[in-house]
Structures are given as C-alpha cells and as structure tokens.
GULOMAR-88578 format. One record per atom (N, C-alpha, C): x, y, z. Coordinates in pm, whole numbers, padded with zeros to 5 digits, always signed. Example, Ala and Ser with C-alpha at 12.3 -4.5 7.8 and 13.67 -1.06 7.14 Angstrom:
% GULOMAR-88578
+01319-00569+00780
+01230-00450+00780
+01320-00330+00780
+01285-00225+00708
+01367-00106+00714
+01290+00003+00787
This chain:
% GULOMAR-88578
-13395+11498+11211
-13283+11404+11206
-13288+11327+11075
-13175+11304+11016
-13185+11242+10869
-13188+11115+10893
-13222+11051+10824
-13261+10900+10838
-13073+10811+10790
-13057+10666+10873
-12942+10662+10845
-12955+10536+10757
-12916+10516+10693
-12886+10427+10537
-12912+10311+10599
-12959+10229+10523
-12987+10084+10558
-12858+10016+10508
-12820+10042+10398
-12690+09961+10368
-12556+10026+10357
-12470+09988+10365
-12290+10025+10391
-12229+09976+10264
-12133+10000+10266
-12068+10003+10091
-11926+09961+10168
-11883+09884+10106
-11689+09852+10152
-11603+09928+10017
-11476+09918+10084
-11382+10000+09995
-11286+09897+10044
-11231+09851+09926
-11116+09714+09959
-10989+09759+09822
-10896+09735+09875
-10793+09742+09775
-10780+09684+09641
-10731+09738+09534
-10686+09690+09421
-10838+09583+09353
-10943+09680+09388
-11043+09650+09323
-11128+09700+09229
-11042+09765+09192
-11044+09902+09056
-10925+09902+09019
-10930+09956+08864
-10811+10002+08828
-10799+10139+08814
-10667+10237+08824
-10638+10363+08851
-10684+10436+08794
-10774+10544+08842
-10803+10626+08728
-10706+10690+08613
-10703+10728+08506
-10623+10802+08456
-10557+10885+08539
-10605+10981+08563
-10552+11068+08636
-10538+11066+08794
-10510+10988+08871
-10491+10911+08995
-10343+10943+09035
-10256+10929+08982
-10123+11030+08981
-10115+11172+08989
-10182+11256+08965
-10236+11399+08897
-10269+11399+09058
-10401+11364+09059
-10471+11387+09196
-10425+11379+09358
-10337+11206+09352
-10267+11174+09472
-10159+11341+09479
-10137+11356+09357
-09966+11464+09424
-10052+11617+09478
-10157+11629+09414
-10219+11777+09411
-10292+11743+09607
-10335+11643+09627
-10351+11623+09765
-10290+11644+09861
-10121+11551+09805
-10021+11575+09887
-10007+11695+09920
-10001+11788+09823
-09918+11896+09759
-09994+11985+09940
-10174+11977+09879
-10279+12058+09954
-10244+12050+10126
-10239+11951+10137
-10234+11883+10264
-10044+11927+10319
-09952+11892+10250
-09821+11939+10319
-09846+12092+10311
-09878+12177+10208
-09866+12372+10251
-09974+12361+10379
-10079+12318+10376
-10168+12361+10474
-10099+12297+10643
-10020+12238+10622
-09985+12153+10758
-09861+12266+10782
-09764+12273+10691
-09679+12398+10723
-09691+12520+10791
-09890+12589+10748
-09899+12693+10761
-09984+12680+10906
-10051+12545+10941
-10121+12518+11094
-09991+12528+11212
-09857+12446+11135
-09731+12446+11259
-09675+12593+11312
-09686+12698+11196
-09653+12751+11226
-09751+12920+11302
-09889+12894+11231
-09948+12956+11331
-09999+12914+11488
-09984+12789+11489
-10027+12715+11618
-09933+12794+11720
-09822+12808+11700
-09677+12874+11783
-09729+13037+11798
-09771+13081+11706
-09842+13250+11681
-09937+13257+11752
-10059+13154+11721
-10151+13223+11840
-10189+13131+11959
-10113+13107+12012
-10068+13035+12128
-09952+13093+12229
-09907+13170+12184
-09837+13233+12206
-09817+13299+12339
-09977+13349+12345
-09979+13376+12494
-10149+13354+12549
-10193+13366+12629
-10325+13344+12707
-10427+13383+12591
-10380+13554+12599
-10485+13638+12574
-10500+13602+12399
-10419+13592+12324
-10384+13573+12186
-10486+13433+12173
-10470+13338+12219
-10500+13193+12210
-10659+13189+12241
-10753+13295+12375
-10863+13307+12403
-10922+13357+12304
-10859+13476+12209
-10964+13573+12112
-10940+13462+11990
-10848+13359+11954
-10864+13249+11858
-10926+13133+11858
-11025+13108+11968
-11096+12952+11994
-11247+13020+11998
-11358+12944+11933
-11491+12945+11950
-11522+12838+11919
-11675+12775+11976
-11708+12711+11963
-11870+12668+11890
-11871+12487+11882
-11934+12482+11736
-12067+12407+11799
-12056+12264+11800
-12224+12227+11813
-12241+12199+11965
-12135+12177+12055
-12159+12209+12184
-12006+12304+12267
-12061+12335+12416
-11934+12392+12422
-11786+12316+12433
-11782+12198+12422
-11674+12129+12421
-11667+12071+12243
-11714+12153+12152
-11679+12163+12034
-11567+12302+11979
-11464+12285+11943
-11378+12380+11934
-11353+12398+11778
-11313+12548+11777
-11321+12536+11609
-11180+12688+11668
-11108+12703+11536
-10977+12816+11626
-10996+12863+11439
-10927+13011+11465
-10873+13068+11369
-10809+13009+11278
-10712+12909+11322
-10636+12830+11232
-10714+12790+11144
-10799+12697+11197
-10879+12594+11137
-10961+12670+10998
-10977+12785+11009
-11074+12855+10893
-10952+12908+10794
-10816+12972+10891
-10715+12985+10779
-10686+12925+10683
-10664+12760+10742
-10615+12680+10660
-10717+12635+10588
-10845+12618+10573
-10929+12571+10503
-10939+12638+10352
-10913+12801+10403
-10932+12897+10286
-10806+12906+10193
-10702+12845+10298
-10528+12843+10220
-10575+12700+10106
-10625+12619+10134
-10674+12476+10015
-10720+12586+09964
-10857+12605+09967
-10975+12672+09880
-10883+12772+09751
-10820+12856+09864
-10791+12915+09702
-10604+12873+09644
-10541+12803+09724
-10494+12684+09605
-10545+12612+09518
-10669+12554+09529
-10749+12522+09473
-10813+12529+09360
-10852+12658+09395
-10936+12800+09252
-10779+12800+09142
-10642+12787+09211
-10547+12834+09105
-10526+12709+09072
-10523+12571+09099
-10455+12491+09056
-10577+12382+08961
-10739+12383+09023
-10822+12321+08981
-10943+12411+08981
-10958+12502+08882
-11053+12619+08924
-11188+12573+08880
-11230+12418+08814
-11370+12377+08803
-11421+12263+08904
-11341+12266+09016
-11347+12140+09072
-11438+12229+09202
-11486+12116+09241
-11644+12162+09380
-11533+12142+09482
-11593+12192+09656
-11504+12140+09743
-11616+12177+09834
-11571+12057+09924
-11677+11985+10059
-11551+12052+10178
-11603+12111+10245
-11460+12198+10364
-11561+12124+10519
-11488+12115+10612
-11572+12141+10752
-11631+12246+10763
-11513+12375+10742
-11567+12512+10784
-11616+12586+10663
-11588+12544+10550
-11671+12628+10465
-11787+12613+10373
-11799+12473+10420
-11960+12434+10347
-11917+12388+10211
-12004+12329+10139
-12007+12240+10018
-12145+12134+10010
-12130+12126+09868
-12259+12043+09847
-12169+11911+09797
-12198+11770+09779
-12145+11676+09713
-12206+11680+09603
-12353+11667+09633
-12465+11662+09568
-12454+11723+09413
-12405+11880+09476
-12427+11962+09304
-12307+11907+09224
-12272+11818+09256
-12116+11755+09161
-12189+11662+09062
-12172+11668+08949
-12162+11516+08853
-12075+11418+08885
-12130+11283+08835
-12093+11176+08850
-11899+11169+08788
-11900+11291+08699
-11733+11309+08664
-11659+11401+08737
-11727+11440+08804
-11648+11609+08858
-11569+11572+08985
-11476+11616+09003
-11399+11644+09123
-11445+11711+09234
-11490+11680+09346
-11525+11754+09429
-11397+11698+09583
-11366+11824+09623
-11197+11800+09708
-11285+11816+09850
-11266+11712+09930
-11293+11705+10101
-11238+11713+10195
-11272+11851+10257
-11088+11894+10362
-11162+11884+10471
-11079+11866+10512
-11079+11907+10690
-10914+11974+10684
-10956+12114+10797
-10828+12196+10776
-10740+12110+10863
-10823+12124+10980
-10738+12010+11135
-10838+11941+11179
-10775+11833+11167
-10868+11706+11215
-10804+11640+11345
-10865+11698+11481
-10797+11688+11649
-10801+11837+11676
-10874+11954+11636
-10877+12038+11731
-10836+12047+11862
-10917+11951+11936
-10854+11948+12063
-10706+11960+12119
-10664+11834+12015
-10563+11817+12078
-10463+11920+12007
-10488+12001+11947
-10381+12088+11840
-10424+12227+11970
-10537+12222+12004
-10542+12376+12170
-10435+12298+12271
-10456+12227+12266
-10398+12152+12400
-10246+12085+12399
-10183+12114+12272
-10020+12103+12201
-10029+11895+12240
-10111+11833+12198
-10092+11734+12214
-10086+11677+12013
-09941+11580+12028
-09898+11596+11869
-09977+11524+11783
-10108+11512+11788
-10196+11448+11678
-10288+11469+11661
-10294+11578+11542
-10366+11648+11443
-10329+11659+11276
-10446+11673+11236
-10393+11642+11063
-10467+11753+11025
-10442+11743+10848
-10522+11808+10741
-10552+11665+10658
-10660+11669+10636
-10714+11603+10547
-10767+11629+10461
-10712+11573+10291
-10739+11631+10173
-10799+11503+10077
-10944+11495+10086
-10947+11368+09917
-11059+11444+09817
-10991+11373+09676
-11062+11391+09577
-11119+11269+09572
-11291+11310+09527
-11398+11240+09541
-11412+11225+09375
-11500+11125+09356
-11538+11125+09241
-11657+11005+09204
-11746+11021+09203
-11888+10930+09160
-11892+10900+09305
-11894+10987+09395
-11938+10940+09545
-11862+10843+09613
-11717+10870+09594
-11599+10783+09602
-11496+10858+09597
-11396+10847+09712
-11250+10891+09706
-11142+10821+09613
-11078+10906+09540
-11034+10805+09441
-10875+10874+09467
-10854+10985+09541
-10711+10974+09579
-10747+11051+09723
-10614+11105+09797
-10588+11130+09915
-10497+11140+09997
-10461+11210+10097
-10346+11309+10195
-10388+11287+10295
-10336+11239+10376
-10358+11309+10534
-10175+11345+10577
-10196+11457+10650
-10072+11516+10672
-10067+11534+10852
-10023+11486+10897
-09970+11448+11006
-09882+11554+11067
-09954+11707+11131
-09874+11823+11139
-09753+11803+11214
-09792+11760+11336
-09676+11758+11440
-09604+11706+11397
-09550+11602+11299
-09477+11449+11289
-09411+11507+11168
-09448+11653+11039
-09477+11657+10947
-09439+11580+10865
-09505+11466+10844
-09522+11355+10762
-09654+11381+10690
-09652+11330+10595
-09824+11300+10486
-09822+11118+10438
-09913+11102+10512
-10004+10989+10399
-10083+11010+10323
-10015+10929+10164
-10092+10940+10043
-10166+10809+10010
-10246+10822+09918
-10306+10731+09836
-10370+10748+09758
-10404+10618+09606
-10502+10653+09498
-10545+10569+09497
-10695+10551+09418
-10735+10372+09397
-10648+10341+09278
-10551+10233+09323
-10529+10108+09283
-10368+10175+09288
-10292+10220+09339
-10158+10298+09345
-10116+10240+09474
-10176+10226+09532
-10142+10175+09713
-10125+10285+09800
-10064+10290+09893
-10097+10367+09981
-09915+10423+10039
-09923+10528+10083
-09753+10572+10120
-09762+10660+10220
-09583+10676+10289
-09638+10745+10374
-09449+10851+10333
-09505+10967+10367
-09366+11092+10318
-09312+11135+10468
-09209+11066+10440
-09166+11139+10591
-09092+11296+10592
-09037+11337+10689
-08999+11490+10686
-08861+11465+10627
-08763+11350+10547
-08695+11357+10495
-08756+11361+10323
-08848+11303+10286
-08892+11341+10182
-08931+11210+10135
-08877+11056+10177
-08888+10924+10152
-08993+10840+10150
-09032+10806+10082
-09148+10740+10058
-09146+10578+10086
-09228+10533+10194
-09268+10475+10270
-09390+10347+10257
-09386+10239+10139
-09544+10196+10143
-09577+10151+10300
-09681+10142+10278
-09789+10086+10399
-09858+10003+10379
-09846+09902+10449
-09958+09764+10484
-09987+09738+10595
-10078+09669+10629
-10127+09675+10785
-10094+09550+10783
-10112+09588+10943
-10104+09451+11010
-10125+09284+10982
-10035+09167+10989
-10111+09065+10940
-10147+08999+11092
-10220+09048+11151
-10298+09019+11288
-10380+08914+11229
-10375+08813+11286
-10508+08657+11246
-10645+08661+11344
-10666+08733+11469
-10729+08729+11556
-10793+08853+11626
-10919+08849+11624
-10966+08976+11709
-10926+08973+11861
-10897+08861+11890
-10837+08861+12040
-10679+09006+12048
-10625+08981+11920
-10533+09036+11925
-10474+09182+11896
-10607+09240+11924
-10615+09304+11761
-10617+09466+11922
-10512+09579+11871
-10524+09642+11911
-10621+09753+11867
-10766+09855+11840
-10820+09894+11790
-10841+10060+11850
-10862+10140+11779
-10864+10292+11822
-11003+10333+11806
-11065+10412+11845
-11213+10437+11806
-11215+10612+11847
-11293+10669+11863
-11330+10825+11895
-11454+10845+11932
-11485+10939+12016
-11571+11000+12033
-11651+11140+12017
-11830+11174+12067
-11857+11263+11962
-11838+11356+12091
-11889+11492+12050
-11942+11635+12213
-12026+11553+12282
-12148+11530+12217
-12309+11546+12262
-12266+11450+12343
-12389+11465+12493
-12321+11367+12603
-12386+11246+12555
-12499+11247+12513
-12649+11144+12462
-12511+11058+12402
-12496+11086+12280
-12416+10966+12187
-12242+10919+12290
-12217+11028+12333
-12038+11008+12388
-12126+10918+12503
-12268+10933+12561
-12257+10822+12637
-12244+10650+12632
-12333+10659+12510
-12387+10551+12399
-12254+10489+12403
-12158+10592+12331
-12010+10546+12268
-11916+10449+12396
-11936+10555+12502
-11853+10485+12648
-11889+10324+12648
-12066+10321+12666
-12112+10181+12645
-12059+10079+12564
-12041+10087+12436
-11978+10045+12296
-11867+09987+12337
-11747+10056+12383
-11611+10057+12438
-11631+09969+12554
-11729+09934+12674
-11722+09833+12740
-11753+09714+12709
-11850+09691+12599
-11910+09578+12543
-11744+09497+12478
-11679+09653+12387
-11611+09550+12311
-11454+09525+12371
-11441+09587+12445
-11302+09589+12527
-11258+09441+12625
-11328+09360+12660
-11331+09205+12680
-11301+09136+12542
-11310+09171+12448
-11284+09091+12341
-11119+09136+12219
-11082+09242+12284
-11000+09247+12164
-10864+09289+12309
-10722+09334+12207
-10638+09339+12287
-10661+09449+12376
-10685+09549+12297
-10678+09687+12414
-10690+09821+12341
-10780+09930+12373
-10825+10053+12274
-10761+10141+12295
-10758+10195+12157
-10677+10330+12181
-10781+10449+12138
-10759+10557+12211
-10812+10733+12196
-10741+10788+12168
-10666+10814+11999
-10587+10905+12009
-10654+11035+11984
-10764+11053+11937
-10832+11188+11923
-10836+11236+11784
-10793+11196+11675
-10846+11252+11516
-10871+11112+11412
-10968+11123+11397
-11040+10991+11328
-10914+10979+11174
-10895+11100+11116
-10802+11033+10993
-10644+10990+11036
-10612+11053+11150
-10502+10985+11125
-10497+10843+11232
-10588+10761+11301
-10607+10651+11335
-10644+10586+11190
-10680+10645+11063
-10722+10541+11009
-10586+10510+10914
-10474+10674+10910
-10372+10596+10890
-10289+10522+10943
-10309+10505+11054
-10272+10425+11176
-10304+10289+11126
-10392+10274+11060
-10460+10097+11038
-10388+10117+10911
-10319+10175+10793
-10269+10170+10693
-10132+10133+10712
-10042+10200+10856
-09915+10198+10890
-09895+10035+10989
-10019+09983+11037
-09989+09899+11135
-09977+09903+11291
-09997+10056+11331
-09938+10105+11410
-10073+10055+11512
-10223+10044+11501
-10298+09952+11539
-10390+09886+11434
-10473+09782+11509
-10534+09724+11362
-10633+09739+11337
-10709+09817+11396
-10864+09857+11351
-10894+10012+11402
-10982+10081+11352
-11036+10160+11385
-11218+10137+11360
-11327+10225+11446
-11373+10218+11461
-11459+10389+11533
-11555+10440+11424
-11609+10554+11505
-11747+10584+11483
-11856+10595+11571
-11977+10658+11528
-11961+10815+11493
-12011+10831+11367
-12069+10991+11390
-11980+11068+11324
-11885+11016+11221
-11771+11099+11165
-11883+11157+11025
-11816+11280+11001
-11857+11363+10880
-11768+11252+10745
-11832+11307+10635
-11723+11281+10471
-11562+11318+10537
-11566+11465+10576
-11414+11479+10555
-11300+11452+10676
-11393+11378+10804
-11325+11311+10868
-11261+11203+10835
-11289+11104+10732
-11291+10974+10717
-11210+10965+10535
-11266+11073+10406
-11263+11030+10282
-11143+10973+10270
-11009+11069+10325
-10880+11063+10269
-10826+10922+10356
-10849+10953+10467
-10797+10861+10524
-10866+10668+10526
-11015+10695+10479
-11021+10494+10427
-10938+10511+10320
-10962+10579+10205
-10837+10571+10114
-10729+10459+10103
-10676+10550+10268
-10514+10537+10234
-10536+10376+10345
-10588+10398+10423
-10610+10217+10491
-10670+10111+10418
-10756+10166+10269
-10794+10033+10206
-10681+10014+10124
-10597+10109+10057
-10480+10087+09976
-10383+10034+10065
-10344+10047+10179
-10241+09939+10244
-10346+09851+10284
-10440+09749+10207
-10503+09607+10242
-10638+09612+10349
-10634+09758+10385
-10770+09704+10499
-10864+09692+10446
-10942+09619+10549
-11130+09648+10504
-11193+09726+10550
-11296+09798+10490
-11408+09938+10514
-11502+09906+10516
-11614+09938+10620
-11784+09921+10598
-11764+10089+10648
-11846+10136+10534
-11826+10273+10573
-11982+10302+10499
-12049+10393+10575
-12186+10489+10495
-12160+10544+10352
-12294+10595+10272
-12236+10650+10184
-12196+10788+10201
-12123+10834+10106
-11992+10952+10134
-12101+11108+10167
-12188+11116+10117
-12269+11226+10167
-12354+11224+10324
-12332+11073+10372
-12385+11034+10505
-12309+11132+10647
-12379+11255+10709
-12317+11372+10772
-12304+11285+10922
-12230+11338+10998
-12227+11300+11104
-12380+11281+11215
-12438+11376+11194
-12575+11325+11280
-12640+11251+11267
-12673+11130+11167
-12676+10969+11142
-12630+10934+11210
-12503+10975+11253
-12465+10836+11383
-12399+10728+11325
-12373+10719+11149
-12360+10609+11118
-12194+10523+11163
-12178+10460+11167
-12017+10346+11198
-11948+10378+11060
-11850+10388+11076
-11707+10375+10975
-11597+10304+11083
-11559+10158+10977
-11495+10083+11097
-11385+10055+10939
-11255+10035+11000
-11127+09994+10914
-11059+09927+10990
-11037+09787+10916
-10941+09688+11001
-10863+09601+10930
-10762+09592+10926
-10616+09472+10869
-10709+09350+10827
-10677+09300+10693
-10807+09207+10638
-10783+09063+10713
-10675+09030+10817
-10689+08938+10864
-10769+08940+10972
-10841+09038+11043
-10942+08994+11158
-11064+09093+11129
-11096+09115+10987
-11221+09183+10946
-11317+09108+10945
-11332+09050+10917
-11441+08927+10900
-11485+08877+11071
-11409+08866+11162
-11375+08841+11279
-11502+08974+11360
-11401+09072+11283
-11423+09184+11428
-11528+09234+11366
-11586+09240+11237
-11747+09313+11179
-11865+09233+11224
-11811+09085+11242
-11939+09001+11306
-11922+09032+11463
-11836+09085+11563
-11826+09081+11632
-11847+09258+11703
-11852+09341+11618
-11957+09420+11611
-12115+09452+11608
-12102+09389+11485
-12242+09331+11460
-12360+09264+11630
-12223+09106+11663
-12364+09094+11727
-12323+09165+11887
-12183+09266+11920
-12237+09342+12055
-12302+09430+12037
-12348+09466+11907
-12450+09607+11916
-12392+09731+11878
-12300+09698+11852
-12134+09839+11838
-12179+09900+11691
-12245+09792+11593
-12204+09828+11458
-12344+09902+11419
-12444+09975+11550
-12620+10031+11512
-12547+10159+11522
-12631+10229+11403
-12558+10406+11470
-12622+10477+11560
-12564+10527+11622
-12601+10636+11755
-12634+10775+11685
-12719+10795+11607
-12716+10902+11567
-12759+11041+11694
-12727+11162+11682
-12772+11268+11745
-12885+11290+11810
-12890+11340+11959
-13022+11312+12011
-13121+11432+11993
C-alpha cells in the first residue's frame, strides 16, 4: 500500500496568471472531450442494443462490482490517437491505458482522460456520465473538459480564464458557484469506492456528516459533481479514493468558477484513500474544519 501524503495542496482561482498557451489547451480539451462524448452516445445505443451484445461488452476491474465496457477502451484510444495527430510530443495518463506522470518534465504536457467517468451509470442508461480531459503541467492542471454525454454539454476551463460551460446549442455559459454563507446550508455530493472495507468506512463518513449540512447527493461520477460545484447546482463535493483522472479536469473547472480545493498531489492513485473535497468559497473554511474535526477529512485508503 503506498503511503498517503502528509500534506494537501489547494487550487483557488485567479491565483496564477494564464499560461501562454491556456487558450490552445482549454479548446484542444474541449475539442478531445466533445468527439469522444459523441462517439460514447452513440455506441452506448450499439452495444446495448440487445442482452447478448451488452454481456460480451462489460468486464470487470478491481472488484466484481467494478465495470469497465468496450466503450470505455474505445474512447480512450479515440483521445490517444487524436492526440498523436494533434500533440504528437505530449505524455498521456488514460484510466484504461496506463501512463506515467512521472516520466513528464516539469514543461511537458501530459493529457489525463478518463474515457467515462460513471460507468455504472452509462450500463444502467442513467444520464450522468462524462469524459474527462486535462492538460497537466508541473504536476498541475492548467486547462480542462469535462463533457457531460447525456446532456451533451462540456465544461471548460484554464488557470486564470475562468471556467464555462457549452451547451448543445453551442453558447457559452460562465460558471460560479454558489454564494452559500453556511455549512448548515450547504447541499454536498460525495461518491463512493467497490471495496466493501472503504465503501464501508465511506457509509460511516456520510452519517457523521449528514446532521450538519443540508442534505447529500450520489450522483455517481466524481467529475461531473465537481462541475456541479462550478455550476452551483450543489455546493460541495467531497470523495475518498479518486484517481488523477477522476478529479484533474474537473477541480479545474470548480476552482475557476471560485471554489476551494484541498486535493492530494496529482500523482496521488486512488488506493491512498486520499480526500479531494471542492466547495463554494463561502462555506470552505466552514465545512474543511468541519471535516477535519468529524474524521471525514483521514483517508480510507484500500484494505
């Protein structure tokens, strides 16, 4: 088991200025993230299609209620070699296809996908699942996509550009969160992992903190709850145990519409256990001490 970081790093808005090329990057994200969401809507309908089609397309990953589908490797390889044609020196960190952060220099581009982020709920035709696309850079997301298949919408962002959201008319949308003053008030989303050890841990977590805030939500894919805290739509998120490419694109786009991040560092894998929490900067301060002292904010790493 890897040991989990003693200290957390925040990502807060408009506390950098844009990279040069931060324009360049946000659109090539977009770009990654809308073909790959096109090409998940429309095979989801293909091999779903019928029983037998849908059984020979699902296997599974670190337990049996870990699901991984054909799609999910399609679309990973549809980035990858967009990728090779559009940025052919740049590294890339995939779920399904492996990557190092590590072998990147402190200048290099290294791109962090997740093909679909909600498996589950993309077997189970429930509408929230994404692709998630960020470019990393010195161990830092410095732009980012999440594409919102069912909805087909994309949220973008760069450091110091702010944060947007593209709807299926083509309109661009900024985003700010919530100006919530109170953790009393504060509606918050969180997720859970397979393993029963930690999803039990997690259940615990969720009773400690559910007396204190308005009321939790499960929608089931960690990036697009965190554009959820970018749109307003709730005001915090909160998850043990997310990978880099669950999380890169999407703090992104929730610290560029104003939230606050205590997040691990970006090579920190999911079996640490470590917390990535994003919340509207009016009840951050509130709800991180209030983490802190129910015990919510220790990681549950893998048993």
């Amino acid at each position: 088991m890897e040991d989990v970081p003693e200290s957390i790093w925040s990502l807060t808005a408009a506390t950098e200025p844009a990279p040069a090329d931060a324009t360049v990057l946000r659109r090539i994200a977009a770009h990654l993230a809308g073909i790959a969401a096109a090409h998940a809507r429309v095979r989801r309908r293909e091999v779903f299609a019928s029983a037998a089609s849908a059984e020979a397309a699902v296997r599974t990953k670190s337990t049996p209620t870990d699901p991984v589908t054909v799609v999910d490797t399609e679309t990973e390889q549809l980035i990858r070699d967009e990728l090779a044609r559009l940025r052919p020196g740049d590294h890339i960190l995939g779920e399904e296809g492996g990557g190092d952060l590590a072998a990147a220099g402190d200048d290099d581009v290294v791109w962090v996908v997740d093909p679909i982020d909600g498996t589950v709920n993309f077997l189970y035709g429930i509408p929230a699942y994404a692709v998630s696309v960020a470019a990393v850079r010195g161990g830092r997301p410095v732009a980012g996509a999440v594409a919102d298949i069912a909805a087909s919408t994309v949220y973008t962002a760069a450091t110091g550009l702010g944060a947007l959201r593209i709807g299926p008319d083509g309109r661009d949308t900024p985003l700010r969160c919530n100006p919530v003053r109170s953790a009393r008030l504060a509606l918050v989303a969180t997720g859970f992992a397979y393993g029963v050890e930690r999803r039990t841990r997690q259940a615990a977590c969720v009773a400690e903190l559910l007396p204190h805030v308005r009321d939790i939500r499960r929608i089931g894919a960690a990036a697009l709850d965190l554009c959820m805290v970018a749109e307003g739509r709730v005001d915090a998120h909160y998850e043990h145990g997310l990978n880099p490419w669950d999380w890169a694109a999407g703090a992104l786009i929730a610290a560029e519409a104003g939230a606050v991040l205590r997040l691990p560092p970006l090579p920190t894998t999911g079996a640490a256990g470590a917390l990535v929490v994003a919340a509207a900067p009016g009840i951050a301060d509130e709800l991180f001490a209030l983490l802190d002292r129910l015990g919510v904010a220790a990681p549950i790493p893998e048993a």
